[in-house]
N, C-alpha and C positions, 0 to 999 in steps of 0.2 A: 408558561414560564414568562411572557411578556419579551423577550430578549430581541434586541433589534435584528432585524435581517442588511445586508449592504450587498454591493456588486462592484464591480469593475471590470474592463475586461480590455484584455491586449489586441492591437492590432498586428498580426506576425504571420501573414503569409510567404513563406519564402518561394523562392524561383528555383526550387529541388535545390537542393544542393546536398554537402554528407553529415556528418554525423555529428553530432555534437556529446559535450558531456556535460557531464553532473552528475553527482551523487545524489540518490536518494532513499531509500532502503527505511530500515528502522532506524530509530533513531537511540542513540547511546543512553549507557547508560549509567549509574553513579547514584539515586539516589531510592531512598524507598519512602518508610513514611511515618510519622510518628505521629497520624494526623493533620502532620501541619510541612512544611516545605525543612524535613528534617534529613543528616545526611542518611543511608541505609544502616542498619542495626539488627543485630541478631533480637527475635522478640519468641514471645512463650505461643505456640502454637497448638493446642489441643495437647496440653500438657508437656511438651516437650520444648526445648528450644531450637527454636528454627530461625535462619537468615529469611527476611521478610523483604519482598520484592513490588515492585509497584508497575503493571503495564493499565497503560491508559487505550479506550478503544472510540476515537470518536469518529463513531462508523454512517452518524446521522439517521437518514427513516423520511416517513411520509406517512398520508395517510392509507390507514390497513396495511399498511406493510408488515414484514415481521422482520427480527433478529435473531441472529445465531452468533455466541461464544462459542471456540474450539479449544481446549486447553491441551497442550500436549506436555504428556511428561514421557523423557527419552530414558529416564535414571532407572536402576534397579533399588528406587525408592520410593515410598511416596508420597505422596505430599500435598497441602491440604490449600484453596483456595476460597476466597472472601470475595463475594463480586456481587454490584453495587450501581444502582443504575443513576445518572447522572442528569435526566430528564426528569420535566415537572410529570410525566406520565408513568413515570416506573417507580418501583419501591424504593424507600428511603434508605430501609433496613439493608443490609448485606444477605447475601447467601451464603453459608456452609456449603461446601464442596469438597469433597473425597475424590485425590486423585491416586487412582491404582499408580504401582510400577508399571512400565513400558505400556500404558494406554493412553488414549484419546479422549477426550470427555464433550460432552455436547450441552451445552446449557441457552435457552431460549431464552431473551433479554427485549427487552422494550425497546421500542422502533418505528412508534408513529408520530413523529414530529422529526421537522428538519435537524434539532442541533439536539438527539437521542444521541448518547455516550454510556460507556460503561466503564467503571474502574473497577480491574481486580488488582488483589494484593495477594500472592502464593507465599505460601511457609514452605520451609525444606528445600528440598532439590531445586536447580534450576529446570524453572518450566517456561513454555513459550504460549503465547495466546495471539489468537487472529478471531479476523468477525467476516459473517457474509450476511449483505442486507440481503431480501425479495422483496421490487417491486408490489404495484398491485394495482387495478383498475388499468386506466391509462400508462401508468407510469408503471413500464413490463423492464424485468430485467433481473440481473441480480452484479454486487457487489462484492469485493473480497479483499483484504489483507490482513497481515498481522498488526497488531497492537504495539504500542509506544513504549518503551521503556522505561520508565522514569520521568520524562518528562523536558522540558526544552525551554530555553527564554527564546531563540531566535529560529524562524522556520521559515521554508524557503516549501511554496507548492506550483507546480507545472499543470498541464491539463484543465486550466480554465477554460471557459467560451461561453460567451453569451450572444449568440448569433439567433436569430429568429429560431424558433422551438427550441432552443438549448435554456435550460438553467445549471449553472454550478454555484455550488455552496462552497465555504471554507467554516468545516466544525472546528472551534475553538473549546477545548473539556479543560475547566481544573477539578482535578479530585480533593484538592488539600483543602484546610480548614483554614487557607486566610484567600483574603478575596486576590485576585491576579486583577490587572489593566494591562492592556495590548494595545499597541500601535496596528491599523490592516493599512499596506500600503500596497497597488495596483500597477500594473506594468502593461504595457502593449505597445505594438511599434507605432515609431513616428510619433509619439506624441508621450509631453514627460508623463512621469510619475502619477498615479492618481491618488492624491490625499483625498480625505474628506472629514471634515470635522464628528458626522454623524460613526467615523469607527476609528478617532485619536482619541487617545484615553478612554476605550471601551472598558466597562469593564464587566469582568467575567466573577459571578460572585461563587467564595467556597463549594465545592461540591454541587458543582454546575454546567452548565455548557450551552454555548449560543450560536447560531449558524448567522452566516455572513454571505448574502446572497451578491455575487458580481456581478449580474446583468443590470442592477440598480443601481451604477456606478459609470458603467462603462458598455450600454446597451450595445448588442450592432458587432461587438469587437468579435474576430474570430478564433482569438488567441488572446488570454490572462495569464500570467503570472502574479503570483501574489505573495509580498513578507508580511511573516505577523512576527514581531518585537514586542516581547513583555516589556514593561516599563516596573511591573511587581511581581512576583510571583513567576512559577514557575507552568505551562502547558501541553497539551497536546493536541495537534492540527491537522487534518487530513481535509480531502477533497471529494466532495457528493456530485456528481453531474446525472442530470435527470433530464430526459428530451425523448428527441424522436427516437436517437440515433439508441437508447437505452438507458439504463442505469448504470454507474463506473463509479467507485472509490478506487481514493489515491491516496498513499498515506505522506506526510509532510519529510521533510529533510532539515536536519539541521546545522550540516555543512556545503557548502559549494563545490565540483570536484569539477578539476579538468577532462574528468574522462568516466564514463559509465559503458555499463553494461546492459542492454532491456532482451527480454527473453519474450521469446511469443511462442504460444503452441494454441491448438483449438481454430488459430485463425489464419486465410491466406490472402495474396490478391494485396489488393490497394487497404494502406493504414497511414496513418496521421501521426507522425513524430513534432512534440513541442519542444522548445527549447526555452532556458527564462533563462536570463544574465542578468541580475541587477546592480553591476558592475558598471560604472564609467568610463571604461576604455574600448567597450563593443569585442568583438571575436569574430574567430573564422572555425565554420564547423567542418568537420568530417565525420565520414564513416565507412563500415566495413559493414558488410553482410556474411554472419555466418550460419552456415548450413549443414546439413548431410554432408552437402561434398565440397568442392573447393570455396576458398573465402572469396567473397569479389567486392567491386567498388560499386556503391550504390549508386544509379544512376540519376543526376539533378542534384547531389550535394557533394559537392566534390566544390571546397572551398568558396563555401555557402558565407555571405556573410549575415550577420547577426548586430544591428544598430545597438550602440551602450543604451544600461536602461531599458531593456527592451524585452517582449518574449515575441517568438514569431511559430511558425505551425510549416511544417513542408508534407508533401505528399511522399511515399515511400511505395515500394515494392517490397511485399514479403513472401518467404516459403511458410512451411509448416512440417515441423517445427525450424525454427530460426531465433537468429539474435540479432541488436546491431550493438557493433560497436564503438562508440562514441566517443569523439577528442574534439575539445576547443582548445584556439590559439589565440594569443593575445590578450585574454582573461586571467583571472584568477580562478575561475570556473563558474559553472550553472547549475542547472537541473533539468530535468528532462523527464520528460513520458510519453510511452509510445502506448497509443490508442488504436483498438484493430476493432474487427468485425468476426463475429463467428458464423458459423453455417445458419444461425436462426437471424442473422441482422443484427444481433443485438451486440452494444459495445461493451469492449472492456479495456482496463488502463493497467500497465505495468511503469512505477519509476523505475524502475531496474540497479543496479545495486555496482558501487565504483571500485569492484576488486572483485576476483574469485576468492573460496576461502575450502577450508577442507572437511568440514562436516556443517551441517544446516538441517533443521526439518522446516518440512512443506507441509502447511497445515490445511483441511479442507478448501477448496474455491466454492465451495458447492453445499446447500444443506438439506441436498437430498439425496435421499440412495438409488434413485432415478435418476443415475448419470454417466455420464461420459468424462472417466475422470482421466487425468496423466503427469507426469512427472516429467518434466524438461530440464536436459542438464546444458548447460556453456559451459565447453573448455577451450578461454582465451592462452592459454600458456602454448608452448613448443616441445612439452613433455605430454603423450597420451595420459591419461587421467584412470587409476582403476579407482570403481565406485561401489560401494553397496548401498542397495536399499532395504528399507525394513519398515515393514508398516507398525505401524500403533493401534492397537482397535480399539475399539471403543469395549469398557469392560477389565484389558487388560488379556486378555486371552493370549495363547500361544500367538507367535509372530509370524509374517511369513517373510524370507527375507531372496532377495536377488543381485546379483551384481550383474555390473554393465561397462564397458566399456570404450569413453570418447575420449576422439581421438584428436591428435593436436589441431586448433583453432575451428572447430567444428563444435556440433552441436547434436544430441541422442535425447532419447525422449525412452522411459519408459516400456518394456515390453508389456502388446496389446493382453487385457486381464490380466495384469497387474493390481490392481487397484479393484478390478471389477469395479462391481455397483457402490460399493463402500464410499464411507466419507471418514475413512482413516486418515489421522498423520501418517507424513513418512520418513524415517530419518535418513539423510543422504550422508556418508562418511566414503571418505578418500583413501583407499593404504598408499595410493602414488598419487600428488597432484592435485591441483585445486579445481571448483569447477564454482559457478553461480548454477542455483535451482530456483526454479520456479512451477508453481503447480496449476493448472488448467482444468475448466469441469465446464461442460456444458447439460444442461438440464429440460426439459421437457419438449414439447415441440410449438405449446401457445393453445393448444386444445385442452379441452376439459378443464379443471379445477391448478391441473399443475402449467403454473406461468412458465414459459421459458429463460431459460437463463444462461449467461455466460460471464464470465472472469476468470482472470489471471489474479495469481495471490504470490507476491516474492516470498523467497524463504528468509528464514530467519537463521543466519549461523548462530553455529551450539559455540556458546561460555567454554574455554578451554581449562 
């Protein structure tokens, strides 16, 4: 596709301190697509009229890699999806897709090049989509989150670095039929902003998508943050980091929150919390550690400060499963992602999401049925939380469903085969209480044919 690559990279080692926030999650939504940057409209779907919906998936790739779409539909309807790959190496055409009631759907999407995206557009019921890259050769690992909503003029991504053997990308995807131009502007501490002519006025052409490389900007830095600013059109931006340390997607934000939530399960021991503030007044972070059992104060950030302009990186202590909970002060807020290690070394990244809410599904981490899958709930409130789960199979088959239990400002994960081998969705609903999910799958062990893999994928709350 010719499309330039850029870098940049923060310098943001902090001296532990706690927690910080931001929002990051999926990103909102409002608009769908008429072709063109049109508002949402009910359109004719396989003869019938259905409300047409637009998630963007820019999940990036390499070479040999492969891609996986998950599509979940939680409805007792069903509903029909168009998905479309965004890369000079995938098909132009759309795909037809039949999505049962209460199933999961799996669709294998192109994903050898850095700025690989895919746009679906669903008919009927509200569905949800996520993507999990795989590695390949050297570059072992795997990737996961949900898909974009509709799309964003302003984004805000955490978990940059470009530190000797780290690369991260920032995928910039427009699906629409008019071209987009993005401002990329770069963060890291002590030192301002990093513009650079080669990614002001980029631009992004129709039905397209370009990666944006930060260690060609900001070599060396251990800590990126990065905004991209449409200047036209409307996009969707996530974050590829590819290294020693693994494979990690992160999906982008499009508000700044004072306060987050990031969910870890799969991983324990020492992880890597980022913070980005692109705000001028600087902040003071905290945070909470919560667990099985009592909440505690994290030790080393306990009014941590954070320079304006800036992203910086702290060492943390986690359980398994755990969450932290995240406040900045003196901001307007940030963003944030917590990067951990799993039993096989390999990283993964959760933004973590700036509220609990009462129903979500958790779509595959994982795209294989060789795994170690689980379901991690946070309940940040002071009300215990009753919960059920329900999977989605793929197919559409009978469901099997569980409830569970967490209890105030703690954190529950899943009973062990749950999930088994499957790489079902699952829908998490509340009768009492809110909670944040997020889902966890680790994969092979680095032998034989199947690469090992690990990710974290946030949930996505359900349309009420």
């Amino acid at each position: 596709m010719g499309h330039p690559e850029a870098g940049g990279a923060l310098r943001g080692r902090g001296q532990g301190a706690l927690a910080l926030a931001l929002a990051v999650i999926v990103v909102a939504g409002g608009v769908a697509l008429d072709r063109a940057l049109e508002p949402r409209v009910g359109r004719t779907a396989e003869g019938g009229a259905a409300a047409s919906r637009a998630w963007i998936c820019p999940h990036g790739g390499g070479e040999g890699w492969r891609g996986t779409i998950f599509l979940a539909n939680p409805s007792r309807q069903p509903a029909v999806a168009h998905v479309t790959s965004l890369a000079a190496d995938g098909s132009p055409s759309p795909r037809v897709v039949d999505l049962p009631a209460g199933s999961t759907v799996r669709i294998d999407v192109s994903a050898t090049v850095r700025e690989a995206a895919t746009f679906v557009e669903t008919f009927g019921p509200w569905v949800s989509a996520g993507w999990v890259v795989r590695g390949s050769g050297s570059e072992r690992g795997s990737g996961a989150e949900p898909c974009i909503e509709g799309g964003g003029r302003t984004w805000f991504v955490a978990d940059g670095t470009a530190e000797e053997g780290e690369e991260t990308f920032v995928v910039v995807s427009n699906p629409f039929a008019a071209d987009a131009v993005v401002d990329v502007v770069l963060f890291a501490e002590g030192r301002p902003p990093i513009r650079s002519s080669q990614v002001t006025n980029l631009s992004v052409p129709a039905r397209s998508s370009v990666a944006v490389r930060l260690g060609r900007f900001a070599a060396g830095e251990p800590a990126v943050g990065t905004l991209v600013r449409a200047r036209v059109g409307r996009v969707g931006v996530a974050g590829l980091g590819v290294g020693a340390s693994g494979v990690r997607s992160i999906v982008g934000a499009t508000i700044l929150s004072p306060r987050s939530i990031l969910p870890l399960a799969g991983g324990s021991g020492q992880a890597t919390l980022e913070v980005f503030d692109p705000g001028g007044e600087g902040s003071t972070i905290a945070g909470i550690l919560l667990s099985e059992g009592d909440p505690s104060i994290i030790d080393g950030l306990v009014e941590a400060e954070l320079g304006p302009e800036s992203a910086g990186e702290f060492s943390v202590l986690v359980e398994d499963p755990s969450a932290i909970e995240l406040s900045m002060q003196g901001s307007s807020g940030g963003a944030a992602a917590l990067r951990a290690a799993g039993t096989r070394g390999d990283a993964a990244t959760t933004a973590g999401a700036p509220a609990a809410a009462p129903a979500w599904v958790v779509l595959p981490a994982v795209d294989s049925d060789q795994s170690a899958s689980t379901v991690v709930l946070v309940n940040p409130g002071d009300v215990a939380a009753e919960v059920s789960l329900e999977l989605l199979p793929e197919g559409g088959a009978a469901s099997t469903v569980t409830t569970i239990t967490v209890s105030p400002r703690s954190v529950a994960s899943a009973a062990p085969g749950f999930l088994g081998t499957t790489t079902a969705a699952v829908v998490v609903r509340c009768e009492v209480g809110a909670v944040v999910a997020v889902g966890a799958a680790t994969t092979g062990d680095g032998s034989g044919e199947e690469v090992a893999g690990y990710a974290l994928s946030m949930g996505v709350p359900i349309e009420s």
